[in-house]
C-alpha positions in Angstrom: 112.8 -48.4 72.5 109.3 -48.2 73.5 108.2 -46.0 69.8 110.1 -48.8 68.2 108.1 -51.5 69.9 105.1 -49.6 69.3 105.5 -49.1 65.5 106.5 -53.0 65.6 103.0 -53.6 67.0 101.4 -51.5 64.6 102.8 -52.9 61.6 102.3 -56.4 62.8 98.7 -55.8 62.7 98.5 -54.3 59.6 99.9 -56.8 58.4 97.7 -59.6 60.6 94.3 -57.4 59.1 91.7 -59.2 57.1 90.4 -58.0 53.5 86.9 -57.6 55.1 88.5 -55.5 58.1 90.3 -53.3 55.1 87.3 -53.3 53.7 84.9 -52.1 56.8 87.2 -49.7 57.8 87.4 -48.0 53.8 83.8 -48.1 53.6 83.7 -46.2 57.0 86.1 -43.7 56.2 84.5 -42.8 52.7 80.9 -42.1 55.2 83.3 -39.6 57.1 84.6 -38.4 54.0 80.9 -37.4 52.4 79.0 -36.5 55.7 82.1 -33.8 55.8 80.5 -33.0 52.3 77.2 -33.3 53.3 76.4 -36.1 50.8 73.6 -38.4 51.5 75.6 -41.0 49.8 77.7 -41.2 52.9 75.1 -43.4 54.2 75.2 -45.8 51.5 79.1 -46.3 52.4 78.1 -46.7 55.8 75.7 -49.8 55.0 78.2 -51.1 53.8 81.3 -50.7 56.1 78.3 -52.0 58.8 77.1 -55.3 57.0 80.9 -56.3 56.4 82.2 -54.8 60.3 79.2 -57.4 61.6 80.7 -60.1 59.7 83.9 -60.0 60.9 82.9 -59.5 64.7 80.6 -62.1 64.2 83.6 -64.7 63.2 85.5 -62.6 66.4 82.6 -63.4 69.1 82.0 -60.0 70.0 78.5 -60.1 70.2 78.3 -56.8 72.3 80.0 -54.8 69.2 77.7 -56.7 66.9 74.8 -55.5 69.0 76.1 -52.1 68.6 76.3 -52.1 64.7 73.0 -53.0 64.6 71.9 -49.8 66.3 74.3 -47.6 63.4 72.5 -50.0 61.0 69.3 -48.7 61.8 70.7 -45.4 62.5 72.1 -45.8 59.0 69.1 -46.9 57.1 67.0 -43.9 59.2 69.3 -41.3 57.8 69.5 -42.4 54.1 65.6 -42.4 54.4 66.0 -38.7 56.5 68.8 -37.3 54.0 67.0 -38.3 50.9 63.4 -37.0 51.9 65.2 -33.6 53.4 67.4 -33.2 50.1 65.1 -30.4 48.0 64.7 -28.4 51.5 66.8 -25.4 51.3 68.3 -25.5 54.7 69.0 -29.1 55.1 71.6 -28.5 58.1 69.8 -27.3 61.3 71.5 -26.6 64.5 70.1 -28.3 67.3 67.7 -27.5 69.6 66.3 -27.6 73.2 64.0 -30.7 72.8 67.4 -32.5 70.7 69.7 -31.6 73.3 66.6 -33.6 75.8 66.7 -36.8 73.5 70.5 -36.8 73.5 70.6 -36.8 77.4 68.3 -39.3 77.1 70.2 -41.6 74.6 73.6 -40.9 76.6 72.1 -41.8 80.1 69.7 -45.3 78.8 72.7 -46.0 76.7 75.6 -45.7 79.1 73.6 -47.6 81.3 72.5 -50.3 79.2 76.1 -51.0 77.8 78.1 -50.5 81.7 75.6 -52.7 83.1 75.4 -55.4 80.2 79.3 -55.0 80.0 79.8 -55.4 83.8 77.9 -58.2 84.5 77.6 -59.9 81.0 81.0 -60.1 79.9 84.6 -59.9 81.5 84.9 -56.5 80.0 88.2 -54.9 82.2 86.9 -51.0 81.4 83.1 -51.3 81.3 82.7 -47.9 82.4 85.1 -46.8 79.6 83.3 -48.7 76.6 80.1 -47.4 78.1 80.8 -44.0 77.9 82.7 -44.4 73.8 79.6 -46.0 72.8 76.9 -44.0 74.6 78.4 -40.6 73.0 78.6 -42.2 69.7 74.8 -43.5 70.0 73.9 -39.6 70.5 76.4 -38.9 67.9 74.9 -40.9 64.9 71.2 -39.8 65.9 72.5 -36.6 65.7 73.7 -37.3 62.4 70.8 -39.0 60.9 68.9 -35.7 62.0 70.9 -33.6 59.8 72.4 -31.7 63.1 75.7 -30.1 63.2 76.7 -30.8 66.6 77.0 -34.3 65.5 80.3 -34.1 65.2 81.0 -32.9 68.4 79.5 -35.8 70.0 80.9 -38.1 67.5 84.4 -36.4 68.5 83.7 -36.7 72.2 83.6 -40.2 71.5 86.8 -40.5 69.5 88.9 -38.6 71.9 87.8 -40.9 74.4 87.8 -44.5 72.3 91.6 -43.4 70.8 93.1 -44.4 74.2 91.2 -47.1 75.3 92.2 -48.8 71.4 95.7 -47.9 72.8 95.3 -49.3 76.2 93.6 -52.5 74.2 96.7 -52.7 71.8 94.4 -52.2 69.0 96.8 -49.7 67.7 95.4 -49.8 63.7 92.2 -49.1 65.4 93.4 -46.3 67.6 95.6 -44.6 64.3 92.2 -45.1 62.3 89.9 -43.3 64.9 92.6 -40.4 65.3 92.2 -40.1 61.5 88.4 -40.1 61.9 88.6 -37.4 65.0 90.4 -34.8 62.6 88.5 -36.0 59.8 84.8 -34.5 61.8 87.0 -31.8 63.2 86.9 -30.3 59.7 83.3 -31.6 58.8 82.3 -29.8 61.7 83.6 -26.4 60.3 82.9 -27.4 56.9 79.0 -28.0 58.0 79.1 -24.4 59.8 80.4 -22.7 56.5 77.9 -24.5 54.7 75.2 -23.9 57.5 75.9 -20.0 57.2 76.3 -20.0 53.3 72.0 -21.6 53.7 70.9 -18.9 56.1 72.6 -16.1 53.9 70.7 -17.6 50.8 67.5 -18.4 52.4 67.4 -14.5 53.8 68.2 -13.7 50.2 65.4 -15.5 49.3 62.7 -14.3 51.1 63.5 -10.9 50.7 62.9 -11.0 47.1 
């Protein structure tokens, strides 16, 4: 009885979703879909999916989400510029190092604490400490992006695997079946970015011994 209900729920909402909510969430699973590929165009979806998300929090008062669009917005726009300027280097995926895995602390710990603070005292937010740690992980996750590294996806995934049960526990069960999607989704750009990684490093060594 329960899966029934549950399935009820999530057709009801499907069916309750805007155009521009359709449209936000295509737009975001096409960036998915060409980051996997490592195609600079993802960013250009991901503009998109952004400027129309923004919109319809906007019209949905949440005013802490629309804060944190703007951050992938510039995020976005800092990795289209990235991605293009890096695009005739030969190995355009790096792994991350020592002084990255500093600045993600970094972002993780001001941006956990910006977002459990401002959600404990600013809203009525009944899992601050939850949002805070979904969003913080996926702040380190699209800087990690935007610098081309391939533990980007880990951090992004980290953040899934924790956002897929709070959507649950929110009854925001499109959202939750969208972001499972997404999870397995950078599952296999995460592999796909190592194949490609180790393809670069085989050619470049190619390379410079000729």
């Amino acid at each position: 009885m329960q899966s029934d209900q549950i399935l009820n729920d999530f057709f009801q909402q499907i069916k309750a979703t805007s155009l521009a909510e359709w449209f936000a969430v295509g737009f975001g699973i096409l960036q998915v879909w060409f980051a996997k590929s490592n195609k600079p165009i993802n960013y250009l979806f991901g503009i998109f999916g952004i400027l129309i998300s923004i919109y319809v929090l906007y019209f949905a008062k949440l005013y802490g989400e629309i804060a944190l669009n703007m951050y992938y917005l510039l995020m976005s726009i800092y990795g289209w510029i990235y991605w293009q300027q890096k695009s005739k280097e030969q190995h355009v995926i790096t792994t991350s190092t020592k002084k990255d895995w500093v600045i993600v602390l970094f972002i993780c710990i001001i941006g956990f604490n910006i977002f459990y603070f401002g959600l404990l005292h600013a809203t009525d937010s009944d899992v601050p400490l939850w949002d805070a740690l979904v969003s913080c992980t996926a702040w380190a996750g699209m800087w990690l992006l935007a610098k081309r590294k391939i533990e980007n996806w880990i951090l992004l995934n980290i953040s899934n695997l924790m956002a897929i049960p709070l959507l649950y526990h929110k009854d925001l069960l499109l959202f939750a079946a969208i972001t499972l999607f997404l999870f397995i989704m950078a599952f296999f750009g995460y592999f796909n970015w190592k194949r490609i990684l180790k393809r670069e490093i085989i050619y470049g060594n190619q390379s410079s011994s000729n």
